[in-house]
PQR file of N, CA, C, O and H, with PARSE charges and radii, in Angstrom:
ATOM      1  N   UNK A   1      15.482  32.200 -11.691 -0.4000 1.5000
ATOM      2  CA  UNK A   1      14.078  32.258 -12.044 -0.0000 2.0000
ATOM      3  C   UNK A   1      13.945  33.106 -13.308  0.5500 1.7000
ATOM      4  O   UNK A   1      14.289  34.288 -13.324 -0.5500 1.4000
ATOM      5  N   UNK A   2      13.471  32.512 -14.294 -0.4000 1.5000
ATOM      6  CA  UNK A   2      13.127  33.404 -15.649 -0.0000 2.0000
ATOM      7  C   UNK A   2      11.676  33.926 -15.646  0.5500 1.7000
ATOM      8  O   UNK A   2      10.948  33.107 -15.085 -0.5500 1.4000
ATOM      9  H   UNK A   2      13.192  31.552 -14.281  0.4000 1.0000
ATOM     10  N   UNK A   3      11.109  34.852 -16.020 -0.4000 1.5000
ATOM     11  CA  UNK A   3      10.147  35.598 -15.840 -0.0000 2.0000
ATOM     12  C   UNK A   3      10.265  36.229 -17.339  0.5500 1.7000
ATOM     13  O   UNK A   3      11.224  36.930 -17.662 -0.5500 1.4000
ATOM     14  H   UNK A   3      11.700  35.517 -16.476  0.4000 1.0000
ATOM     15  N   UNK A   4       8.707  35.761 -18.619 -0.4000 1.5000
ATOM     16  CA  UNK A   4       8.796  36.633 -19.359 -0.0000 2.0000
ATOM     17  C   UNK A   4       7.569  37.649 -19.265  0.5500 1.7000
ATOM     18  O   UNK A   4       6.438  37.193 -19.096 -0.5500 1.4000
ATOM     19  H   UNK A   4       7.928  35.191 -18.356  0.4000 1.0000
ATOM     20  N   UNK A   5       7.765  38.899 -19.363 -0.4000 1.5000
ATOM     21  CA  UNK A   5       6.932  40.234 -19.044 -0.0000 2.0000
ATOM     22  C   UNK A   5       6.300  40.721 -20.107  0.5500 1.7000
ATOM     23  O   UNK A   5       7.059  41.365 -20.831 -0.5500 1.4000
ATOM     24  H   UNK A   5       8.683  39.269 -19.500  0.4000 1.0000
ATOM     25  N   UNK A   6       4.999  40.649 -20.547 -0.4000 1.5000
ATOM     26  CA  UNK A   6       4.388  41.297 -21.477 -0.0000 2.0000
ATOM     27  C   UNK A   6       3.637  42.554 -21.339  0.5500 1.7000
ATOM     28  O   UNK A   6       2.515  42.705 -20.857 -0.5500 1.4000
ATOM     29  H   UNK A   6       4.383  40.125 -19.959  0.4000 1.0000
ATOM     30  N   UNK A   7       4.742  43.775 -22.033 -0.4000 1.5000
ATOM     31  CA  UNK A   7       4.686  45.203 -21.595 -0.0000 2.0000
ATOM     32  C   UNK A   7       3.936  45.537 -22.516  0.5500 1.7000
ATOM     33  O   UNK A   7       4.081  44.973 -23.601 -0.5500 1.4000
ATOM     34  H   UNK A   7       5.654  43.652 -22.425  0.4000 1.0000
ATOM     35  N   UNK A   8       3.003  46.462 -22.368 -0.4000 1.5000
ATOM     36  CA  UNK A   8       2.301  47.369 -23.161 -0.0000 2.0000
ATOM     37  C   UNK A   8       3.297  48.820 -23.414  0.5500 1.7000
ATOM     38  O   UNK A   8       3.032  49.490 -24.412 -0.5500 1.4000
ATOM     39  H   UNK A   8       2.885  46.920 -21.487  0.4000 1.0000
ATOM     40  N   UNK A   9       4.278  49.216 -22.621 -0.4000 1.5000
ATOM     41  CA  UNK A   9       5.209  50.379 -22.398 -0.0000 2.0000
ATOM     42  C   UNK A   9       5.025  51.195 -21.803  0.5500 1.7000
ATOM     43  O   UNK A   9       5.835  52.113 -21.673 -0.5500 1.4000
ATOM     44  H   UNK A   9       4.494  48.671 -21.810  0.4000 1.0000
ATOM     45  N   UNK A  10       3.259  51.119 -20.915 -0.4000 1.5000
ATOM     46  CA  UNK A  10       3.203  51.655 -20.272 -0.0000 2.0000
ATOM     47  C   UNK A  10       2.874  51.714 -18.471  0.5500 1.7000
ATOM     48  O   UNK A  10       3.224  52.461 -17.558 -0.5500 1.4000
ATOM     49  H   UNK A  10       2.602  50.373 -21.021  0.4000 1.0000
ATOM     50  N   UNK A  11       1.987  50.447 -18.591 -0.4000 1.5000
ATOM     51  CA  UNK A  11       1.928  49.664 -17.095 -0.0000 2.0000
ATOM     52  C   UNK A  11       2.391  49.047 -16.668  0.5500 1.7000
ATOM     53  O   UNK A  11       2.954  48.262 -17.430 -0.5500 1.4000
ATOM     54  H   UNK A  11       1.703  49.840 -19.333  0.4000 1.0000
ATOM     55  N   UNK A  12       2.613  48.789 -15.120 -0.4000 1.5000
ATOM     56  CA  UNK A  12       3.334  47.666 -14.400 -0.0000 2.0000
ATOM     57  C   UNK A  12       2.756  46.454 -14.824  0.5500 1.7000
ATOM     58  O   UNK A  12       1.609  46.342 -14.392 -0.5500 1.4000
ATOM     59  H   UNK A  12       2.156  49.427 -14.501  0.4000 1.0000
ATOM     60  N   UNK A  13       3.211  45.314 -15.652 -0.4000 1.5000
ATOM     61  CA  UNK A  13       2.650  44.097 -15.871 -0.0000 2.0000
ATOM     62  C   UNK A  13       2.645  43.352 -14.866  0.5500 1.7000
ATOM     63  O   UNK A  13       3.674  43.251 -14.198 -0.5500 1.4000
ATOM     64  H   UNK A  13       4.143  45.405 -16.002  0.4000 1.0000
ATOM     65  N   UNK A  14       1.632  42.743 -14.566 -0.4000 1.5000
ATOM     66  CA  UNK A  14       1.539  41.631 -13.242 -0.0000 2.0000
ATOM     67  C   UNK A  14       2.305  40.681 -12.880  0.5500 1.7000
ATOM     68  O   UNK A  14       2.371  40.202 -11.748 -0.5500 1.4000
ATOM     69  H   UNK A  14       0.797  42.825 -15.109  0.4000 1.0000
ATOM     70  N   UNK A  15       3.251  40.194 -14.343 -0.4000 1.5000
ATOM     71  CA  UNK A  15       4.222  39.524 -13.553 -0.0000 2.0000
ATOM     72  C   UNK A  15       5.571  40.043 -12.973  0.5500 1.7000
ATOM     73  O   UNK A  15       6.497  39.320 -12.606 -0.5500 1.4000
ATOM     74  H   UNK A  15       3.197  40.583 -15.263  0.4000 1.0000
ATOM     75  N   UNK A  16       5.540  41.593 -12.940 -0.4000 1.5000
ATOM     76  CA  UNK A  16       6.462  42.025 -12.405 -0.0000 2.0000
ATOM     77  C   UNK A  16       5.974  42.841 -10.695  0.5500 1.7000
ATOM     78  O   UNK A  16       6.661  43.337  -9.802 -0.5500 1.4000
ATOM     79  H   UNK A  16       4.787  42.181 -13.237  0.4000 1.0000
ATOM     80  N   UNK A  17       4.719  42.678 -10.838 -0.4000 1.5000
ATOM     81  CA  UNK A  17       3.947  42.704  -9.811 -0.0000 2.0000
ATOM     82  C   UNK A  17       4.074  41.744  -8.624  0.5500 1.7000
ATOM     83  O   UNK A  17       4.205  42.045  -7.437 -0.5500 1.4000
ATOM     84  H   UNK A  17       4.161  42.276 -11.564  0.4000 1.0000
ATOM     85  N   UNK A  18       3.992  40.215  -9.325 -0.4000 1.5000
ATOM     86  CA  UNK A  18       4.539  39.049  -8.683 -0.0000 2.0000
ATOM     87  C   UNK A  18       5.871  38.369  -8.048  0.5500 1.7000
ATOM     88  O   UNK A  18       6.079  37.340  -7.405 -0.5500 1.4000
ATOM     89  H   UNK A  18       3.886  39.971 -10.289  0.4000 1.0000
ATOM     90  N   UNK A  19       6.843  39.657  -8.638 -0.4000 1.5000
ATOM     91  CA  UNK A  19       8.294  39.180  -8.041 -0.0000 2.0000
ATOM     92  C   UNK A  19       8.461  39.910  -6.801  0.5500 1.7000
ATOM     93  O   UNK A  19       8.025  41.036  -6.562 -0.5500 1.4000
ATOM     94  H   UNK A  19       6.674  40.493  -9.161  0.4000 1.0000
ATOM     95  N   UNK A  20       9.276  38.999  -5.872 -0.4000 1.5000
ATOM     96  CA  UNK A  20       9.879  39.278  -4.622 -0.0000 2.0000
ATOM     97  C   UNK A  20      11.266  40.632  -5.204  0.5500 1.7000
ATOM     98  O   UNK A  20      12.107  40.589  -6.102 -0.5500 1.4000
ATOM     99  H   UNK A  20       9.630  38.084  -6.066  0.4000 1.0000
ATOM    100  N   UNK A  21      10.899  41.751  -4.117 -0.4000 1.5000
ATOM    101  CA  UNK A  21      11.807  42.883  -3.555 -0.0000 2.0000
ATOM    102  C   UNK A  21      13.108  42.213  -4.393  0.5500 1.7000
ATOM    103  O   UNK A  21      13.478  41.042  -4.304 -0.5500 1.4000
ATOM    104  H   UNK A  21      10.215  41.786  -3.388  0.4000 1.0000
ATOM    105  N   UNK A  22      13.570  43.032  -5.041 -0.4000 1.5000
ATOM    106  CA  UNK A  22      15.285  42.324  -5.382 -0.0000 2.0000
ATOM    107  C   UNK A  22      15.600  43.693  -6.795  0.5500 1.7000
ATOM    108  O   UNK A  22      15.013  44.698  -7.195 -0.5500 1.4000
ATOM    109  H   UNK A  22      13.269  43.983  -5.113  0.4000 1.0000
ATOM    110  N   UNK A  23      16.721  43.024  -7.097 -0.4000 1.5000
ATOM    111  CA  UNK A  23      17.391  43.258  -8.565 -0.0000 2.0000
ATOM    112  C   UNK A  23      17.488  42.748  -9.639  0.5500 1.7000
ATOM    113  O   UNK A  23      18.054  41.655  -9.598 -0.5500 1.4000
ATOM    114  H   UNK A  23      17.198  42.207  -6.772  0.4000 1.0000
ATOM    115  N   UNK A  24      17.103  43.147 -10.818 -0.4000 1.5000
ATOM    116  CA  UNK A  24      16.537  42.138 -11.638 -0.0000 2.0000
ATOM    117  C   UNK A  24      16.685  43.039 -12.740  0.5500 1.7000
ATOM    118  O   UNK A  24      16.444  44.237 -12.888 -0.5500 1.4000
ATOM    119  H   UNK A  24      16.644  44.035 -10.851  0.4000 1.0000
ATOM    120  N   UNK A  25      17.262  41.910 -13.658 -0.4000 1.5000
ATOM    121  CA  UNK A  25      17.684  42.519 -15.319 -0.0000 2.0000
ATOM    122  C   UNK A  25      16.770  41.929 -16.049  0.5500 1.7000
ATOM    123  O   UNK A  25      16.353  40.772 -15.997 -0.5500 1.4000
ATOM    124  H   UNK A  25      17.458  40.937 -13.538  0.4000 1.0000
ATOM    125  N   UNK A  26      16.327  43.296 -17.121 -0.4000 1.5000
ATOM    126  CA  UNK A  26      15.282  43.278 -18.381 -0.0000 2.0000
ATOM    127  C   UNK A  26      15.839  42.830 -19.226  0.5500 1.7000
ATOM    128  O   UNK A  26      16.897  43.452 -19.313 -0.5500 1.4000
ATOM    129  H   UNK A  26      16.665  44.236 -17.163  0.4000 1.0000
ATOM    130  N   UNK A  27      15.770  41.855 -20.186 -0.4000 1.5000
ATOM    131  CA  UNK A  27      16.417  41.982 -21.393 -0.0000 2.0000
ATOM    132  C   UNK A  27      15.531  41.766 -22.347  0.5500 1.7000
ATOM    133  O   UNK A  27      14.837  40.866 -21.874 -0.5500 1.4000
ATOM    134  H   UNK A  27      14.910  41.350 -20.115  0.4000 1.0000
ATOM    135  N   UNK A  28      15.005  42.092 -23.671 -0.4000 1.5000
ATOM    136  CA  UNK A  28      14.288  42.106 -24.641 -0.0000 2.0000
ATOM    137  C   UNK A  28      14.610  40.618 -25.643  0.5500 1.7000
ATOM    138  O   UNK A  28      15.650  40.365 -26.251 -0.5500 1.4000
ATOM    139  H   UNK A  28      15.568  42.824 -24.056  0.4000 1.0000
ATOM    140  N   UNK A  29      13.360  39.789 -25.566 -0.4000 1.5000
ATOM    141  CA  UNK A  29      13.676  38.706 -25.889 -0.0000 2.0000
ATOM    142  C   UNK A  29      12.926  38.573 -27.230  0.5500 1.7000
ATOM    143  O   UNK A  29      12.490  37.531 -27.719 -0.5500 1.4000
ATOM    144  H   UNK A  29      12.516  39.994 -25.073  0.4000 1.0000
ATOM    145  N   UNK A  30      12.864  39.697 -27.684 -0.4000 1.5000
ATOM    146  CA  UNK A  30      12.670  39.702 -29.297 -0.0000 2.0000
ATOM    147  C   UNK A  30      13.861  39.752 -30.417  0.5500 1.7000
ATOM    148  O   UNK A  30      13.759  39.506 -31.619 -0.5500 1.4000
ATOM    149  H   UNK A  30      13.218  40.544 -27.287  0.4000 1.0000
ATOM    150  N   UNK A  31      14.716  40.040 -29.872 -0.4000 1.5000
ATOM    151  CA  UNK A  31      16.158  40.438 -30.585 -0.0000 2.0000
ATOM    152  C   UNK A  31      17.007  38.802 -30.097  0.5500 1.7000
ATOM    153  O   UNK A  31      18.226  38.700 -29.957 -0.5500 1.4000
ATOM    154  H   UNK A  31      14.799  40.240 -28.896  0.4000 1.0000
ATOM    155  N   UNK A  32      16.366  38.072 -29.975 -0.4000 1.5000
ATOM    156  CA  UNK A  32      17.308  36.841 -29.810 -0.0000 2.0000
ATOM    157  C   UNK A  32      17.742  36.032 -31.036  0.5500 1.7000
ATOM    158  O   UNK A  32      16.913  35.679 -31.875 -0.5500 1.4000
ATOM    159  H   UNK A  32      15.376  38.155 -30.088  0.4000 1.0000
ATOM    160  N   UNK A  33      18.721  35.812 -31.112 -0.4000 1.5000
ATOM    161  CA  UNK A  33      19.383  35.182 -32.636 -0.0000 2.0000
ATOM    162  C   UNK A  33      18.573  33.762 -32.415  0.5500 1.7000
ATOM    163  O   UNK A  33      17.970  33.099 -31.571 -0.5500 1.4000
ATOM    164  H   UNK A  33      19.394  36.099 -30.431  0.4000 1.0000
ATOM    165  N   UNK A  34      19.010  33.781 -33.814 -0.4000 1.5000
ATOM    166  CA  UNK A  34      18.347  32.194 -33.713 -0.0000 2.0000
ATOM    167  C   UNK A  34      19.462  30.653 -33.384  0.5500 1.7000
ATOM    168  O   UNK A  34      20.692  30.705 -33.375 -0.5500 1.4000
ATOM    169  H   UNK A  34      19.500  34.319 -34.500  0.4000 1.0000
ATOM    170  N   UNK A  35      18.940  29.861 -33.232 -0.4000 1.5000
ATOM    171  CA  UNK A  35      20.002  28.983 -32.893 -0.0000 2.0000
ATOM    172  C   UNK A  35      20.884  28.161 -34.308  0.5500 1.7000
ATOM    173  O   UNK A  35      20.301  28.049 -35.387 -0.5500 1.4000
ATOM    174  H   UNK A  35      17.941  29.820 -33.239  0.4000 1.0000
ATOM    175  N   UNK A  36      22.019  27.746 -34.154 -0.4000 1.5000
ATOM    176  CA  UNK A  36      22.595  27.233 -35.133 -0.0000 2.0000
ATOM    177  C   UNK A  36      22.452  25.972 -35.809  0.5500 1.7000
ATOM    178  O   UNK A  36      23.590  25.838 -35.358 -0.5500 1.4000
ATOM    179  H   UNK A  36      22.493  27.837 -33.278  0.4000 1.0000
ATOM    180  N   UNK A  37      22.264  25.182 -36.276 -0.4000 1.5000
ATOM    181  CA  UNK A  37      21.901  24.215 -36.722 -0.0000 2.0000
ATOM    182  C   UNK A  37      22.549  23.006 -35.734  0.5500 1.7000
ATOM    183  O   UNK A  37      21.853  22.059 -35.366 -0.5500 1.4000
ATOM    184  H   UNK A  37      21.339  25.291 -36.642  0.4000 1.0000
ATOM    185  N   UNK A  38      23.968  23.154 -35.349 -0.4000 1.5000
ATOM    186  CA  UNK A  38      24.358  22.559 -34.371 -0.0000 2.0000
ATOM    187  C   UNK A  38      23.935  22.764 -33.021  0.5500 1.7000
ATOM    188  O   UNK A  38      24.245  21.980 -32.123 -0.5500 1.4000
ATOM    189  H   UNK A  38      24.534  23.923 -35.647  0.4000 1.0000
ATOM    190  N   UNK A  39      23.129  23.949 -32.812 -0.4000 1.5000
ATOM    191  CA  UNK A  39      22.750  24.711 -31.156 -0.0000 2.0000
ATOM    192  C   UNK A  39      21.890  23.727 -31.132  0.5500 1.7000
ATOM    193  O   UNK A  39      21.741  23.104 -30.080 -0.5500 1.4000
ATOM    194  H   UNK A  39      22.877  24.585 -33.541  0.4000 1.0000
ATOM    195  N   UNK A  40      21.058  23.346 -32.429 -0.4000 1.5000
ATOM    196  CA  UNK A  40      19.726  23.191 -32.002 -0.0000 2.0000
ATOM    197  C   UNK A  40      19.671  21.509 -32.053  0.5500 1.7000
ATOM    198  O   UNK A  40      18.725  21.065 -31.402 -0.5500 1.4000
ATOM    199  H   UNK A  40      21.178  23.852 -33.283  0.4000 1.0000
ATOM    200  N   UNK A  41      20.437  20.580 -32.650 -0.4000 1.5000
ATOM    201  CA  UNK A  41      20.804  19.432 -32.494 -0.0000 2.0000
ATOM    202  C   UNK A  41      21.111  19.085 -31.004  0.5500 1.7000
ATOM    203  O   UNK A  41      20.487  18.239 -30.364 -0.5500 1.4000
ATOM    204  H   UNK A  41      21.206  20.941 -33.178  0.4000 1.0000
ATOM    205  N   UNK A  42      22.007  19.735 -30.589 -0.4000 1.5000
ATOM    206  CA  UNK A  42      22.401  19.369 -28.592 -0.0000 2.0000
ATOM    207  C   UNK A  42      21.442  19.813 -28.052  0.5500 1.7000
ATOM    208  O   UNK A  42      21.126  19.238 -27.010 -0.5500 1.4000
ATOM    209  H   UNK A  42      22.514  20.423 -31.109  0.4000 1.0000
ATOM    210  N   UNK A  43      20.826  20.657 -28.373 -0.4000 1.5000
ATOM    211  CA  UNK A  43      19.560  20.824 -27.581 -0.0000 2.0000
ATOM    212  C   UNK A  43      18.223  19.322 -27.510  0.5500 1.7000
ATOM    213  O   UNK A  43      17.752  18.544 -26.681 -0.5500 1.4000
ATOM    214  H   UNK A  43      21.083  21.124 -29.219  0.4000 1.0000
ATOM    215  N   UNK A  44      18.127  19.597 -28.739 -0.4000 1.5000
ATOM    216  CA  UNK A  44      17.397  17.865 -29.011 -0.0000 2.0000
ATOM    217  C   UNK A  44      17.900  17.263 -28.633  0.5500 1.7000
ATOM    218  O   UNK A  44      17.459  17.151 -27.489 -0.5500 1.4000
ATOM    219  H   UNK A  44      18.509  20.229 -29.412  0.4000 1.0000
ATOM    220  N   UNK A  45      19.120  16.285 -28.830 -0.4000 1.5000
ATOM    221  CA  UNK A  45      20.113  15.436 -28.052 -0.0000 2.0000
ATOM    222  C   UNK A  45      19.713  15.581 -26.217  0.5500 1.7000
ATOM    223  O   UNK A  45      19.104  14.890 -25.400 -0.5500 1.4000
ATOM    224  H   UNK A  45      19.479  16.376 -29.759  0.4000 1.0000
ATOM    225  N   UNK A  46      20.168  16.380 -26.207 -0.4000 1.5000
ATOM    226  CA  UNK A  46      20.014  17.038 -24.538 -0.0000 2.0000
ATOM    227  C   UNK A  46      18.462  16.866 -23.778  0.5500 1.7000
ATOM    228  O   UNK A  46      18.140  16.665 -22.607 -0.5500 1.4000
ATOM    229  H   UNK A  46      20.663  16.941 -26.871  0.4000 1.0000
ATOM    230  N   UNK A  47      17.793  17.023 -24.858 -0.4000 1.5000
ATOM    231  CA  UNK A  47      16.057  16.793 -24.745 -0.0000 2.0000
ATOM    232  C   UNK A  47      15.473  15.538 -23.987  0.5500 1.7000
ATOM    233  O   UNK A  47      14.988  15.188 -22.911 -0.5500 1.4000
ATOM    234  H   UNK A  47      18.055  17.187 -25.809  0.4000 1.0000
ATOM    235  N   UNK A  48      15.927  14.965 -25.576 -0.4000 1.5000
ATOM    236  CA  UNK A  48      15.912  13.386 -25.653 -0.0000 2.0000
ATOM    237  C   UNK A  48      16.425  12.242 -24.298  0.5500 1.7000
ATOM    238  O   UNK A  48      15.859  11.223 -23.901 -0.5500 1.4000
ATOM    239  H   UNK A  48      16.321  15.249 -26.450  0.4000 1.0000
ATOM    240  N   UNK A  49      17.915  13.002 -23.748 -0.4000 1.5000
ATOM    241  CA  UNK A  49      18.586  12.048 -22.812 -0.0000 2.0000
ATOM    242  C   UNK A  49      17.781  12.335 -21.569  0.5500 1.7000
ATOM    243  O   UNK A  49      17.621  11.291 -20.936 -0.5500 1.4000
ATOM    244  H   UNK A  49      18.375  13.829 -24.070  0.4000 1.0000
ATOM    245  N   UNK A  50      17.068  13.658 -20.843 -0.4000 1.5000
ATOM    246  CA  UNK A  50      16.133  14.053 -20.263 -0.0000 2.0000
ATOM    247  C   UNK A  50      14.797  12.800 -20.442  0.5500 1.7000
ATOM    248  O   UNK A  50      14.568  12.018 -19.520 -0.5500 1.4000
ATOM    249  H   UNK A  50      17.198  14.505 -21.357  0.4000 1.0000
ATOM    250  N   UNK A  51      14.293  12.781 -21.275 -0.4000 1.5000
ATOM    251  CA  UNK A  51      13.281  12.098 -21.482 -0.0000 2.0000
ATOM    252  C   UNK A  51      13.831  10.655 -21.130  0.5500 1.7000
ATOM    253  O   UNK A  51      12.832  10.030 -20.773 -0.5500 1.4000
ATOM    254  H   UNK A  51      14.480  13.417 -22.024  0.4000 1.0000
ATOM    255  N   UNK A  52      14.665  10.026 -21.074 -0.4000 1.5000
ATOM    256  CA  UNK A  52      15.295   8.956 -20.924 -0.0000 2.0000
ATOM    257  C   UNK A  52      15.332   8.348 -19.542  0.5500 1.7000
ATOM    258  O   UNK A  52      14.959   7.240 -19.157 -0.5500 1.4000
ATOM    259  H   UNK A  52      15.477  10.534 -21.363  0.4000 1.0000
ATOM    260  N   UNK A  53      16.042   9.667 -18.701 -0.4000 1.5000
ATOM    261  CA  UNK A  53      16.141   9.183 -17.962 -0.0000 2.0000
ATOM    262  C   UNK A  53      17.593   9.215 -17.487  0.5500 1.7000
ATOM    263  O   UNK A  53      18.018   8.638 -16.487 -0.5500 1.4000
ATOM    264  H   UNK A  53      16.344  10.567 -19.014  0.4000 1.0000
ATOM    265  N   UNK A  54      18.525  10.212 -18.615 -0.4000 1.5000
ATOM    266  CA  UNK A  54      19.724  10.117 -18.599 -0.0000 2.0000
ATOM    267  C   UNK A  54      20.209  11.389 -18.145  0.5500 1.7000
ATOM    268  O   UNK A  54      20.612  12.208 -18.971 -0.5500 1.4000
ATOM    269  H   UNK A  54      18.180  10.681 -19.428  0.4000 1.0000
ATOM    270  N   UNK A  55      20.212  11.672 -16.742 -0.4000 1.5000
ATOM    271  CA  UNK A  55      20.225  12.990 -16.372 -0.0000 2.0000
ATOM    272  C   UNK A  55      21.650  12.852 -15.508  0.5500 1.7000
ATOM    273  O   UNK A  55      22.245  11.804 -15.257 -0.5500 1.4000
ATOM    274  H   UNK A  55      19.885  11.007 -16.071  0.4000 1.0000
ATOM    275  N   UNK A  56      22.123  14.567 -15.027 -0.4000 1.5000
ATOM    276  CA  UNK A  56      23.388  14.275 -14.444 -0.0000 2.0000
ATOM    277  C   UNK A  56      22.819  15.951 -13.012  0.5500 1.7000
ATOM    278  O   UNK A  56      22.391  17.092 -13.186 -0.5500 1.4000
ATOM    279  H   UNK A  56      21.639  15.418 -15.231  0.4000 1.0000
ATOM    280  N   UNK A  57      23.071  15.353 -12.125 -0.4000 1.5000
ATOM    281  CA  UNK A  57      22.805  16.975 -11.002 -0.0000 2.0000
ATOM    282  C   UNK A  57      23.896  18.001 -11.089  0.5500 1.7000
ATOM    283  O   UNK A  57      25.111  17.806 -11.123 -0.5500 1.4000
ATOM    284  H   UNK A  57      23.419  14.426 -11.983  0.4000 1.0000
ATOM    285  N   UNK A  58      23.220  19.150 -11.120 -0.4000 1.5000
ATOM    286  CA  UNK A  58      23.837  20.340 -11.431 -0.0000 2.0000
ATOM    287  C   UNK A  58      25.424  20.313 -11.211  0.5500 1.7000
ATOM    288  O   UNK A  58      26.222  20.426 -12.141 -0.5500 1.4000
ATOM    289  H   UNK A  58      22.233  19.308 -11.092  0.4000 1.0000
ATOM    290  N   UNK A  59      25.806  20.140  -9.791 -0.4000 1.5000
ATOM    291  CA  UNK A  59      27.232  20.259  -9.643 -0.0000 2.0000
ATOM    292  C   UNK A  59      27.880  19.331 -10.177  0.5500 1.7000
ATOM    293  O   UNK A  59      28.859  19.536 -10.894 -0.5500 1.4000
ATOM    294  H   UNK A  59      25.158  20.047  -9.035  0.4000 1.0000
ATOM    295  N   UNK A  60      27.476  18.325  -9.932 -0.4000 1.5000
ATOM    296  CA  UNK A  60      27.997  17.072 -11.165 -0.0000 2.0000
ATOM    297  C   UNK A  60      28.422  17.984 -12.710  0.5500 1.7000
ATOM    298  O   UNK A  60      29.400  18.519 -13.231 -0.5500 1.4000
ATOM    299  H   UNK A  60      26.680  18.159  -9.349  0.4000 1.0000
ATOM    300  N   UNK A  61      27.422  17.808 -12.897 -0.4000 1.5000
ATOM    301  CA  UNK A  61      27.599  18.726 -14.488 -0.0000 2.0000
ATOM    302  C   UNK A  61      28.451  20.160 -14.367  0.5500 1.7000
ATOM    303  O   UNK A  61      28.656  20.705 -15.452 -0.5500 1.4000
ATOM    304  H   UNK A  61      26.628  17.373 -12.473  0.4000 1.0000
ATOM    305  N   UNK A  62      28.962  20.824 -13.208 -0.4000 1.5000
ATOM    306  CA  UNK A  62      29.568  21.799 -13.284 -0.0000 2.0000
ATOM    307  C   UNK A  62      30.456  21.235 -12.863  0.5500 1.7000
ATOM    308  O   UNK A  62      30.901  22.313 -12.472 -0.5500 1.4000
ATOM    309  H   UNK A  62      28.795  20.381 -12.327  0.4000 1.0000
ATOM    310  N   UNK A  63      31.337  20.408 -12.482 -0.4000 1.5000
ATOM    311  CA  UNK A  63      32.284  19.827 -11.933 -0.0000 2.0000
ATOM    312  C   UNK A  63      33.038  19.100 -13.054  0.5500 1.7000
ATOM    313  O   UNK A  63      34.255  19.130 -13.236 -0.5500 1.4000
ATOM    314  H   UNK A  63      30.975  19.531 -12.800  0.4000 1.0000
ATOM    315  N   UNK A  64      32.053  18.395 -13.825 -0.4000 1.5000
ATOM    316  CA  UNK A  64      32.503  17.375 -15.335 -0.0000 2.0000
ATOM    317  C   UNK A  64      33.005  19.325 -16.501  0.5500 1.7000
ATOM    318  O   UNK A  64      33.902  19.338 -17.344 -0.5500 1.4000
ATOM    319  H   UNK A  64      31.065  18.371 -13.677  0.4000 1.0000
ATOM    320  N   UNK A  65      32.312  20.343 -16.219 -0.4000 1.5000
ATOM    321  CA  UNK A  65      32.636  21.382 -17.162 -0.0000 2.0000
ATOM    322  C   UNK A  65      34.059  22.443 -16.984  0.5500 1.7000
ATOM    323  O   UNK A  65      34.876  22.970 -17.738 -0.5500 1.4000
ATOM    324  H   UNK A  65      31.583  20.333 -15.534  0.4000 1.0000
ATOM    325  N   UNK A  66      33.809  22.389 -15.635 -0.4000 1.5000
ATOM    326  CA  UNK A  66      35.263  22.905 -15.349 -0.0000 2.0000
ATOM    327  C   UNK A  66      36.626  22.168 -15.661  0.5500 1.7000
ATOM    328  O   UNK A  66      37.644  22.723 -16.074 -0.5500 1.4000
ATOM    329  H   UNK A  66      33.145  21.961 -15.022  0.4000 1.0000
ATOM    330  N   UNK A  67      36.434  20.523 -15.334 -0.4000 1.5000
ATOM    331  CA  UNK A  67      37.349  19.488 -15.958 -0.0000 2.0000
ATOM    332  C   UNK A  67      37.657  20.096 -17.076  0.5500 1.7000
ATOM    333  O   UNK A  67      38.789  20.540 -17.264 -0.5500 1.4000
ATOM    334  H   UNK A  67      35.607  20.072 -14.999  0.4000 1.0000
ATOM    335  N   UNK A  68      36.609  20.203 -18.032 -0.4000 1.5000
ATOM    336  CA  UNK A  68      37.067  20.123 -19.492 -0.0000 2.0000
ATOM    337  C   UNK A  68      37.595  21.458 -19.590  0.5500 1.7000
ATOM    338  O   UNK A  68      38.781  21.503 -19.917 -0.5500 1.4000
ATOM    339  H   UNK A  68      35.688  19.842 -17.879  0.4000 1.0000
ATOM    340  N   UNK A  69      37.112  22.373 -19.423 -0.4000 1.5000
ATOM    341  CA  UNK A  69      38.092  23.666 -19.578 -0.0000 2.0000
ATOM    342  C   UNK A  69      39.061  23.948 -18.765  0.5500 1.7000
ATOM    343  O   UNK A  69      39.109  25.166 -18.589 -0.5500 1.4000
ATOM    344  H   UNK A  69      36.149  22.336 -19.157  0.4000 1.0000
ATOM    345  N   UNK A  70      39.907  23.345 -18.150 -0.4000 1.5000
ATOM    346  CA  UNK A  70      41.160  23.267 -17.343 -0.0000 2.0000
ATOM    347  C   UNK A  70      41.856  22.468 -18.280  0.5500 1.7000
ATOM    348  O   UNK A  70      43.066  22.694 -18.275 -0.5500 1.4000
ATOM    349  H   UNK A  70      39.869  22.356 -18.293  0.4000 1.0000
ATOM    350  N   UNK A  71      41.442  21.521 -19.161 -0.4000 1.5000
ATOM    351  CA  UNK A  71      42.310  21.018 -20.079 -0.0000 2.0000
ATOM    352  C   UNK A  71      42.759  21.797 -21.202  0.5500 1.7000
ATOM    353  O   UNK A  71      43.545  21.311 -22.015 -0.5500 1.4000
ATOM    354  H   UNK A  71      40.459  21.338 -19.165  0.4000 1.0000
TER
END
């Protein structure tokens, strides 16, 4: 579950109000690089096959990824 939090620095923001009891990492999503010209092509690509209709289920797709890095 991704959750982005808009802090003033000083109050509990409500959507951290809204999460269930747990452990949970902050990370500052202003310092994010930008994507590469190729990041951002597979992403579109990846978009596009979504919109299609050309989808694959999670373990599927983790099953086809481990293949490839065992080679």
């Amino acid at each position: 579950m991704t959750v982005v939090v808009h802090w003033n620095g000083k109050d509990v923001p409500p959507e951290l109000e809204q999460l269930p009891e747990g452990r949970y990492v902050i990370e500052a999503v202003d310092g994010v690089p930008e994507l590469t010209e190729d990041e951002e092509r597979g992403l579109l690509a990846g978009l596009a096959s979504i919109r299609e209709g050309r989808v694959v289920e999670a373990d599927d797709a983790r099953k086809r990824l481990i293949g490839r890095l065992k080679k």
